[in-house]
PAZAPA-4460 file (N, C-alpha, C; in steps of 0.05 Angstrom, whole numbers, plus 32768, in hexadecimal, padded with zeros to 4 digits):
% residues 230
    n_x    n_y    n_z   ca_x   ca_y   ca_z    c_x    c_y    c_z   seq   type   mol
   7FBD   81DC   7F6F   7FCD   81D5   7F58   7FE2   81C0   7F60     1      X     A
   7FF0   81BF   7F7B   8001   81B3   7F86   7FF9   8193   7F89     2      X     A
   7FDD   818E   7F8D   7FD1   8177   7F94   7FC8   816E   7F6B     3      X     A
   7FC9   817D   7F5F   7FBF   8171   7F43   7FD5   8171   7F2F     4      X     A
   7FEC   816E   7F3A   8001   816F   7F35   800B   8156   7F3F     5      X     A
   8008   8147   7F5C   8007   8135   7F65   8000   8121   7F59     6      X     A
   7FE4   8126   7F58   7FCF   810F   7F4A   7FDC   810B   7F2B     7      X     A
   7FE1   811F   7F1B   7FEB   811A   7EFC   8009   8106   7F05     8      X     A
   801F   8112   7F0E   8031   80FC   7F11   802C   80E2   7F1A     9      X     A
   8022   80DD   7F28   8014   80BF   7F33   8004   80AD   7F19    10      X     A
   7FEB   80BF   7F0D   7FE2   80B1   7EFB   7FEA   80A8   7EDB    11      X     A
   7FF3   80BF   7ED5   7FFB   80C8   7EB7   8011   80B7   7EBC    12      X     A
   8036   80B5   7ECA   8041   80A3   7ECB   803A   808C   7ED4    13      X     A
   8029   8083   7EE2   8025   806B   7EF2   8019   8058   7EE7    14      X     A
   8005   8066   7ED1   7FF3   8056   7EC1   8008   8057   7E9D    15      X     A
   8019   8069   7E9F   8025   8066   7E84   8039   8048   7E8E    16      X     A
   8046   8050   7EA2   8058   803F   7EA8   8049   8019   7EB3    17      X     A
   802F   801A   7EBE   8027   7FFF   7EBF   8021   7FFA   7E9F    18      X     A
   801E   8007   7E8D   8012   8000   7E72   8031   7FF2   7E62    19      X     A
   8041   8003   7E74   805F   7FFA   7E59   806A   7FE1   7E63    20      X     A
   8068   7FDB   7E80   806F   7FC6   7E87   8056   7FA7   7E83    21      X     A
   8041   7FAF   7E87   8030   7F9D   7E79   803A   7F93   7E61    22      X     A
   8033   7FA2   7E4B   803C   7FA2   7E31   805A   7F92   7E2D    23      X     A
   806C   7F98   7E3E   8086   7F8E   7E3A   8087   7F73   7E40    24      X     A
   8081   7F6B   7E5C   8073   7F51   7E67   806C   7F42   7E56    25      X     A
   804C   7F40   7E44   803F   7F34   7E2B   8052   7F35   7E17    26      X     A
   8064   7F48   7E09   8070   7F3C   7DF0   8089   7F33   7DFF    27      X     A
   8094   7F25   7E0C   80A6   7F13   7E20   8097   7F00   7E1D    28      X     A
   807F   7EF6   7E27   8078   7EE7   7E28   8065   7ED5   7E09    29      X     A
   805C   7EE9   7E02   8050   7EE7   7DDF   8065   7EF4   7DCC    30      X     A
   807A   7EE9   7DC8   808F   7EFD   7DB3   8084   7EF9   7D96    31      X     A
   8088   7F10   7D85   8075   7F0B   7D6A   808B   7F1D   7D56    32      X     A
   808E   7F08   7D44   80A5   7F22   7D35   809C   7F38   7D2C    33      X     A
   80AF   7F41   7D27   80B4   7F64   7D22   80A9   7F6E   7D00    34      X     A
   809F   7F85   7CFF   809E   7F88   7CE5   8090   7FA4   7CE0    35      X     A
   8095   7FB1   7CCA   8098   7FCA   7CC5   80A0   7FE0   7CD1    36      X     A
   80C0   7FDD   7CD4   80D2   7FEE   7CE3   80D2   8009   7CDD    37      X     A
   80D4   8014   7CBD   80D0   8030   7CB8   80B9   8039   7CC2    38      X     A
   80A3   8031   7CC4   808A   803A   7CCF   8094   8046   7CF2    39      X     A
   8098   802A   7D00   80A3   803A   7D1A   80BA   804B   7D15    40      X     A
   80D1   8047   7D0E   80DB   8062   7D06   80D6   8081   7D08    41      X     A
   80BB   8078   7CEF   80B2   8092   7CF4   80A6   809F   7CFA    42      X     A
   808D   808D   7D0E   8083   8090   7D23   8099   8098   7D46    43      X     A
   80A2   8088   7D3C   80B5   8096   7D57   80C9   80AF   7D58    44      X     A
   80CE   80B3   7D37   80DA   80D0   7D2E   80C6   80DE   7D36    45      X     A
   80B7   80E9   7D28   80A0   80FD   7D28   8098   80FA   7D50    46      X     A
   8097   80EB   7D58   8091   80EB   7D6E   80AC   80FC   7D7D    47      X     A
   80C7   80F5   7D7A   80D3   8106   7D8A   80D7   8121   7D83    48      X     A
   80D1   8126   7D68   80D6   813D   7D5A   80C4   814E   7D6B    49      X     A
   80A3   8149   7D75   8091   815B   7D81   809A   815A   7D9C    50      X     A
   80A1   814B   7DA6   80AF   8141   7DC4   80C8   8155   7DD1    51      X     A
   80CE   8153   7DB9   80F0   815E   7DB6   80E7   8182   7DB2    52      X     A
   80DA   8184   7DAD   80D2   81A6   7DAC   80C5   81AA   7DC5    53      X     A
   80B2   819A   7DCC   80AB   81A1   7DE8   80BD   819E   7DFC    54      X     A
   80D1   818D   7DF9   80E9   818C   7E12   80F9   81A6   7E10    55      X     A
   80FB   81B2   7DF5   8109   81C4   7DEE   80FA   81DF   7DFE    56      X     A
   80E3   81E1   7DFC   80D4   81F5   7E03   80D6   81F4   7E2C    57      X     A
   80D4   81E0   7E2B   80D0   81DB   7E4F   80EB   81E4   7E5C    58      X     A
   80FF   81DD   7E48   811A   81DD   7E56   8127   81FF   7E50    59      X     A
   811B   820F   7E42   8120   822D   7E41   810A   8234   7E55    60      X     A
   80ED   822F   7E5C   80E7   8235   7E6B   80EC   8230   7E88    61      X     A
   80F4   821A   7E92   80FD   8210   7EA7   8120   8226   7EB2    62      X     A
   8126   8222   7E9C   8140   822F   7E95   813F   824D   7EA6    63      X     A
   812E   825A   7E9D   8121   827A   7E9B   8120   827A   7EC5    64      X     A
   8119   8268   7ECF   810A   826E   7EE9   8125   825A   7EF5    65      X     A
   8132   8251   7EF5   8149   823C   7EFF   8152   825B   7F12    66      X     A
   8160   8269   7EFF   8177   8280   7F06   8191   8273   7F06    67      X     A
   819F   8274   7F20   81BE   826D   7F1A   81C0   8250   7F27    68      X     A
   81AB   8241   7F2B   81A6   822D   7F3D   81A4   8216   7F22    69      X     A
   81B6   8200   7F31   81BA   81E4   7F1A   819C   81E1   7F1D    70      X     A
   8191   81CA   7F07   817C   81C5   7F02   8167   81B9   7F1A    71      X     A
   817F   81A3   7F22   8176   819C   7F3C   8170   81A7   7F51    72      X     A
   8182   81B7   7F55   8179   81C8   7F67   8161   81DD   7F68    73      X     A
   815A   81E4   7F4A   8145   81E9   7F45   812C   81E6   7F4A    74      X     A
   8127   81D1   7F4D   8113   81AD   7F4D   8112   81B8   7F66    75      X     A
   8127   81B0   7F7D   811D   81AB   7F93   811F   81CC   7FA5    76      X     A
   8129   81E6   7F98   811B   81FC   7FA5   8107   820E   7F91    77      X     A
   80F7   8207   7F7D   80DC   820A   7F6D   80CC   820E   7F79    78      X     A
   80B6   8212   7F78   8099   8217   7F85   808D   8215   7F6D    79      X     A
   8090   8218   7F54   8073   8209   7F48   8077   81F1   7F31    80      X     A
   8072   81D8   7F40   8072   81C2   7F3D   8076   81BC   7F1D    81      X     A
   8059   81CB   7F12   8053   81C9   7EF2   806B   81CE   7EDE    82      X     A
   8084   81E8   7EE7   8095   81E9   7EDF   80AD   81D3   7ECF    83      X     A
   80AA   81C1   7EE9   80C0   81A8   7EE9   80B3   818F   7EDF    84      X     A
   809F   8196   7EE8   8090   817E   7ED6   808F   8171   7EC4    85      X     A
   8088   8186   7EB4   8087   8185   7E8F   80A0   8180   7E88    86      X     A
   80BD   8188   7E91   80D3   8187   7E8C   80D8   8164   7E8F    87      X     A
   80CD   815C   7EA9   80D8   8140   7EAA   80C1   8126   7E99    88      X     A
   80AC   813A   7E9A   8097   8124   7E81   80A7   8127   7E69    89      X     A
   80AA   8140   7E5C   80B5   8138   7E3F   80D6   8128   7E40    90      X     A
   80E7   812F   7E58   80FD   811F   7E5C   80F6   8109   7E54    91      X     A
   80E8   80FA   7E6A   80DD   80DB   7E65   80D3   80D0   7E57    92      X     A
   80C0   80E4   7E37   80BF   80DA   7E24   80D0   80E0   7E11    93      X     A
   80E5   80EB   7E12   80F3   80EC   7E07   810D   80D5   7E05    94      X     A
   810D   80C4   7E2A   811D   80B0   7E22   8108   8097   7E1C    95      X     A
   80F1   809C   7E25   80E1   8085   7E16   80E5   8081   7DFD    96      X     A
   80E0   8096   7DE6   80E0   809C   7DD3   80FD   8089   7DC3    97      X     A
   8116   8093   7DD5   8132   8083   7DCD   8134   806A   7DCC    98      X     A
   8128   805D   7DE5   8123   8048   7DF1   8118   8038   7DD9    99      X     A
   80FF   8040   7DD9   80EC   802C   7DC0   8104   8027   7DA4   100      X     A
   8113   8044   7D9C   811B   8038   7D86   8138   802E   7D8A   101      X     A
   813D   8026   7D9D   8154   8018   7DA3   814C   7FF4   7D9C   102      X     A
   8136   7FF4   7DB2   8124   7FDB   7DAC   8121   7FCC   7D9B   103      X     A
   8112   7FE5   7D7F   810A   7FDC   7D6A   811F   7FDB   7D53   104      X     A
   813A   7FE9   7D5D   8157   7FE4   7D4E   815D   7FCC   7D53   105      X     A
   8159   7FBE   7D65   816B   7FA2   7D74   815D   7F92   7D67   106      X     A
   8144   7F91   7D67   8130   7F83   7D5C   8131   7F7E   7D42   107      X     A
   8139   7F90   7D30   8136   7F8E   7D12   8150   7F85   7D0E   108      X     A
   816D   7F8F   7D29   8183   7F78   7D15   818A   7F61   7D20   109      X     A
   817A   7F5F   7D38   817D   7F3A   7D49   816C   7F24   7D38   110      X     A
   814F   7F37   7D37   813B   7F23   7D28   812C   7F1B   7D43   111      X     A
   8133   7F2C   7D57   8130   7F19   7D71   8111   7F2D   7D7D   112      X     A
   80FD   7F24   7D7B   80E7   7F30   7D90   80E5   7F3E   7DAA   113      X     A
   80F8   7F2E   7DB5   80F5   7F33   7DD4   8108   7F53   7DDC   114      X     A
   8117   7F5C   7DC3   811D   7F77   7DCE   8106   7F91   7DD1   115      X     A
   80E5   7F84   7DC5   80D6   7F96   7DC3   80D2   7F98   7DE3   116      X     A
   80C7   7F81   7DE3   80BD   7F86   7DF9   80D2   7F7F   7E1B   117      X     A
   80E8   7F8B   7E15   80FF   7F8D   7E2A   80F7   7FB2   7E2C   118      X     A
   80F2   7FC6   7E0A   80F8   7FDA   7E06   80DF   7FDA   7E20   119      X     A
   80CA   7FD0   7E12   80B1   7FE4   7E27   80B7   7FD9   7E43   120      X     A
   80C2   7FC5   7E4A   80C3   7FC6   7E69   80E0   7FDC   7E72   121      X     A
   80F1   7FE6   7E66   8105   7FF8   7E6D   80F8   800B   7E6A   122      X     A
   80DF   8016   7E55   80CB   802D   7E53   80BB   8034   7E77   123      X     A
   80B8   801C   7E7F   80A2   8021   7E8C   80B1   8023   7EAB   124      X     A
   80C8   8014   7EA9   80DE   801F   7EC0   80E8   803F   7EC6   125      X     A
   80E7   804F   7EB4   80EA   8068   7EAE   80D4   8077   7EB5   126      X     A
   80BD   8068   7EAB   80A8   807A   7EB3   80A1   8072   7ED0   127      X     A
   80A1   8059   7EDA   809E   8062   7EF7   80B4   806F   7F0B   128      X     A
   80CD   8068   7F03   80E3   807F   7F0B   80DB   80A6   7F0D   129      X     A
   80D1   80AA   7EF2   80C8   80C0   7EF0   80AA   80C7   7F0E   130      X     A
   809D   80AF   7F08   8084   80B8   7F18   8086   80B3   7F2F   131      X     A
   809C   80A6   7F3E   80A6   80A2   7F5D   80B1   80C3   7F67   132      X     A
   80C7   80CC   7F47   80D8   80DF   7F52   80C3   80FE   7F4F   133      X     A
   80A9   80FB   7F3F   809C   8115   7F4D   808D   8111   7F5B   134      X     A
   8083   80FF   7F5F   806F   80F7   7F79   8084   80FE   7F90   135      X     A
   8093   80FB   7F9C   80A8   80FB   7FAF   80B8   8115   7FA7   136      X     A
   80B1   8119   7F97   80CD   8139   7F96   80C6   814D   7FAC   137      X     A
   80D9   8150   7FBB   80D7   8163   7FCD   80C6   817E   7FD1   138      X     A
   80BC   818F   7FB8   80B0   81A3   7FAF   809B   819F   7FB0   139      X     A
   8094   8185   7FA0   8073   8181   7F97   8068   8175   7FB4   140      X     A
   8076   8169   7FC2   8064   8158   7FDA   806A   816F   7FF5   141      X     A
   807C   8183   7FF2   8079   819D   800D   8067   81B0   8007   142      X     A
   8064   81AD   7FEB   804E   81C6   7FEB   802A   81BF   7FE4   143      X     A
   8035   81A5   7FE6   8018   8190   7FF7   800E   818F   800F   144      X     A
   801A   818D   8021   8018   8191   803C   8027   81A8   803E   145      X     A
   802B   81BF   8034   803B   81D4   803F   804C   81DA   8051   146      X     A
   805A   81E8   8036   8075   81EC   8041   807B   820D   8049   147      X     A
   8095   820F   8055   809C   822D   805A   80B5   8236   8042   148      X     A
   80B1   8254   8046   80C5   825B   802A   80DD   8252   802B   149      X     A
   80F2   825A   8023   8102   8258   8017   8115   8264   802A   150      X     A
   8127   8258   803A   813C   8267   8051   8145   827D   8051   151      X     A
   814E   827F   802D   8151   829A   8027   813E   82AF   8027   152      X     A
   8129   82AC   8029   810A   82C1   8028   8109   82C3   8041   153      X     A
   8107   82AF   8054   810B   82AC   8071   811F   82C0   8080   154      X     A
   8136   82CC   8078   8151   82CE   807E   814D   82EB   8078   155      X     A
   813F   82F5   8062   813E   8311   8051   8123   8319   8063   156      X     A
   8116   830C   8066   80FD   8316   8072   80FD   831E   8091   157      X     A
   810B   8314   80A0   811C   831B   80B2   8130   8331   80B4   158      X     A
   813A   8338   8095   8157   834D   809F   8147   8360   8094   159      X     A
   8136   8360   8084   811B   8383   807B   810A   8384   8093   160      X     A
   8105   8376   80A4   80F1   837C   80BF   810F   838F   80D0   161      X     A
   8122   837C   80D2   8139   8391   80E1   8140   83A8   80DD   162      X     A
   813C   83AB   80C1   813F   83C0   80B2   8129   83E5   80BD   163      X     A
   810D   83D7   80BA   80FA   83E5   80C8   80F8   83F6   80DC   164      X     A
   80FD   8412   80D5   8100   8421   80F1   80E9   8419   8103   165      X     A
   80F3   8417   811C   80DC   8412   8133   80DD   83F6   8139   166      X     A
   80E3   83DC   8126   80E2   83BC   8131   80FD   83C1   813F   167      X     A
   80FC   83BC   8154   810F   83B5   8169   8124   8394   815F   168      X     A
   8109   837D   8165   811B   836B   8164   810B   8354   8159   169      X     A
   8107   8344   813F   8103   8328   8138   80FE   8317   8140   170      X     A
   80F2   830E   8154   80EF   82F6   8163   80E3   82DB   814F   171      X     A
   80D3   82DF   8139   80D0   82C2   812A   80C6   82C1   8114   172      X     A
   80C5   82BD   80FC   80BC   82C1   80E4   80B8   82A2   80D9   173      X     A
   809C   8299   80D7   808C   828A   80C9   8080   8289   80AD   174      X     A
   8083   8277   809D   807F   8282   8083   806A   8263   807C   175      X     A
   8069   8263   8063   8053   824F   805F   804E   825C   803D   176      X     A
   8051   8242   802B   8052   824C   8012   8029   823C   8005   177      X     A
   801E   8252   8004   8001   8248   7FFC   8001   8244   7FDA   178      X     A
   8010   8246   7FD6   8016   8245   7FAE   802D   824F   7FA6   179      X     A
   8035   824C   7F91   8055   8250   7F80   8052   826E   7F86   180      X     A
   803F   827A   7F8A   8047   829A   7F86   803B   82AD   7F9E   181      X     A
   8036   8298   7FB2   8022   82A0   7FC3   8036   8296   7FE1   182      X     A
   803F   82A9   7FF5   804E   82AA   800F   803C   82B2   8018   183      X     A
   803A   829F   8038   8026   82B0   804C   803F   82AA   8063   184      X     A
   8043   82CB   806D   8056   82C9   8086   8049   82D2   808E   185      X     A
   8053   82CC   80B7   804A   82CE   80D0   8062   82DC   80E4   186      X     A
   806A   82EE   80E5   807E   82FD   80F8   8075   8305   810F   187      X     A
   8087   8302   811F   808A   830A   813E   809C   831C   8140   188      X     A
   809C   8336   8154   80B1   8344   8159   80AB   8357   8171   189      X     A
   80C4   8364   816D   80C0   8378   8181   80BF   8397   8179   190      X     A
   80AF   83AA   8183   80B5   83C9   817C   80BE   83D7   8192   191      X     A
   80D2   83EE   8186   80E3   83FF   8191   80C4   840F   81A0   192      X     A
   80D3   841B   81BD   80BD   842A   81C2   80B5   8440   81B2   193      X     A
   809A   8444   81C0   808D   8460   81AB   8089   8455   818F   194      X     A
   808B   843E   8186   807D   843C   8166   8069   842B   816F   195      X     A
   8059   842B   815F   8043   8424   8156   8048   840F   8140   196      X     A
   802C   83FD   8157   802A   83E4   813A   802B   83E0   811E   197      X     A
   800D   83F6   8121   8013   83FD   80FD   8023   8410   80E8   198      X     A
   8037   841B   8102   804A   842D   80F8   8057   8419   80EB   199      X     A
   8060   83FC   80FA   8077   83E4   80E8   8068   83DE   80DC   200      X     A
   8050   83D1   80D5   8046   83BB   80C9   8047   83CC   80B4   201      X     A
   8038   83E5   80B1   803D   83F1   8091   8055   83F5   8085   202      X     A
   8063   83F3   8090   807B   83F3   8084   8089   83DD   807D   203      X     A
   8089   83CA   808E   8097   83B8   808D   8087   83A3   8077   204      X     A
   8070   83AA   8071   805E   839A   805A   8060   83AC   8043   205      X     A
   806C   83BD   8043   806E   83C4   8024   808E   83C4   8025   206      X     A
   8098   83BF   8033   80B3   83BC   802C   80C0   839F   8021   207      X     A
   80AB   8388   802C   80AB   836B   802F   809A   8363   800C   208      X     A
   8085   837F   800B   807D   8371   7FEF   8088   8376   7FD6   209      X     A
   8095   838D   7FDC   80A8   8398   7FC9   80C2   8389   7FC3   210      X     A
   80CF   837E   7FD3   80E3   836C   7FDA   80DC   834A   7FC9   211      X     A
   80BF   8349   7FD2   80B9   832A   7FCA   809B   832F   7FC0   212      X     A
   809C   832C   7FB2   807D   832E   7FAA   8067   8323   7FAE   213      X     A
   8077   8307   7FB5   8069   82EB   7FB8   805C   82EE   7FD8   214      X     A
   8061   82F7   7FEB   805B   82FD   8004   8038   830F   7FFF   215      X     A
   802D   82FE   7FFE   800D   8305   7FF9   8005   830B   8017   216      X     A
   8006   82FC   8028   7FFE   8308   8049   8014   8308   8055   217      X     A
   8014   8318   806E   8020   8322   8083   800D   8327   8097   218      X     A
   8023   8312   80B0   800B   8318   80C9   801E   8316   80D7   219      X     A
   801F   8334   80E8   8034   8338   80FD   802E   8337   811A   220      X     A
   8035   832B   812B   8032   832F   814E   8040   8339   815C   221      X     A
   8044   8347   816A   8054   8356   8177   804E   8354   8192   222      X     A
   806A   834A   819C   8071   8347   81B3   807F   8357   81C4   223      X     A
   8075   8360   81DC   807C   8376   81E7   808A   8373   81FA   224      X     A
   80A8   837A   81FF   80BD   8378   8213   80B9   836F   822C   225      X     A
   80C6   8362   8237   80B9   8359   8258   80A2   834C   825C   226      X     A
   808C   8342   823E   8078   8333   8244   8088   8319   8241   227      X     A
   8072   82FB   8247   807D   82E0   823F   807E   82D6   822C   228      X     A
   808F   82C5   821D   808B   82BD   8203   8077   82A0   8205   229      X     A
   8060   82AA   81EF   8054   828D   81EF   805E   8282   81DC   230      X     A
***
């Protein structure tokens, strides 16, 4: 999902945004007057009106999974890409959307052509802005090459192993996020004498899934006192 998520920001902006700047380019260079403004109007009404409900919809959903974290911050500790996405596609047609009828305002009271096509090259600046900033957003390109959780999952997952009668001592916790809802950790530790391996591991894996749900595997090694660390 992480990699087709990739590919949609790259293409869908890359190819909207070479299309707006083309377009802007040619009426610069072929300017043709303006004419039937209520039509765009209300082509561009009706257009934000559906736009404008979908941003509305993205931004209570986005909203719902944020928690107490600014938006941004959101973005860049998220795990599923698709979330933020939709939020910043309808953003960006939503200032497209402004953009054009700014354009086509200037246009109808200059008389002057060339604000059309100024609108679609400021259109198409936005849209590759947009498709630089998810191609590159921190979330979508770590959980491309994979990334590890979240410090805080890291930090908790560590103090419930301490927790565990019988783990002695923590030596390293490896995590690795295989999907928005999918943790695979790797722990090292030590046990108190007289317990048994699978005395911790069962415990310490239903205590870890109960805690986080998202923790789909657990693979523990245990290192035994006085041996060497590899």
């Amino acid at each position: 999902m992480h990699f087709w998520s990739f590919v949609v920001a790259i293409q869908v902006f890359t190819v909207g945004a070479g299309a707006a700047l083309l377009r802007g380019a040619w009426r610069l260079a072929h300017p043709e007057p303006g004419g039937h403004f209520l039509v765009n109007y209300a082509v561009l009404g009706i257009s934000a009106l559906f736009e404008g409900g979908s941003w509305l919809f993205a931004v209570n959903e986005f909203s719902k999974t944020k928690g107490r974290r600014t938006y941004i911050e959101a973005v860049r500790y998220g795990k599923d890409p698709s979330r933020f996405m939709v939020l910043f596609e309808d953003t960006s047609a939503l200032l497209g959307l402004g953009i054009a009828a700014v354009g086509v305002a200037a246009q109808q009271l200059t008389g002057k052509p060339l604000y059309d096509g100024l609108a679609s090259i400021v259109i198409g600046l936005v849209l590759t802005a947009t498709a630089v900033w998810l191609a590159l957003a921190h979330e979508t390109k770590g959980l491309l090459i994979g990334e590890s959780a979240n410090r805080e999952v890291v930090a908790d997952v560590r103090r419930i192993a301490l927790e565990v009668p019988g783990i002695e001592r923590v030596l390293e916790v490896l995590s690795m996020h295989v999907g928005p809802q999918f943790i695979l950790v790797a722990i090292t530790l030590e046990l108190a004498e007289g317990r048994t391996r699978r005395y911790a591991v069962d415990r310490l894996q239903g205590r870890l899934q109960r805690a986080h749900p998202r923790i789909r595997r657990l693979f523990v090694r245990v290192h035994k006192p006085g041996a060497p660390s590899e």
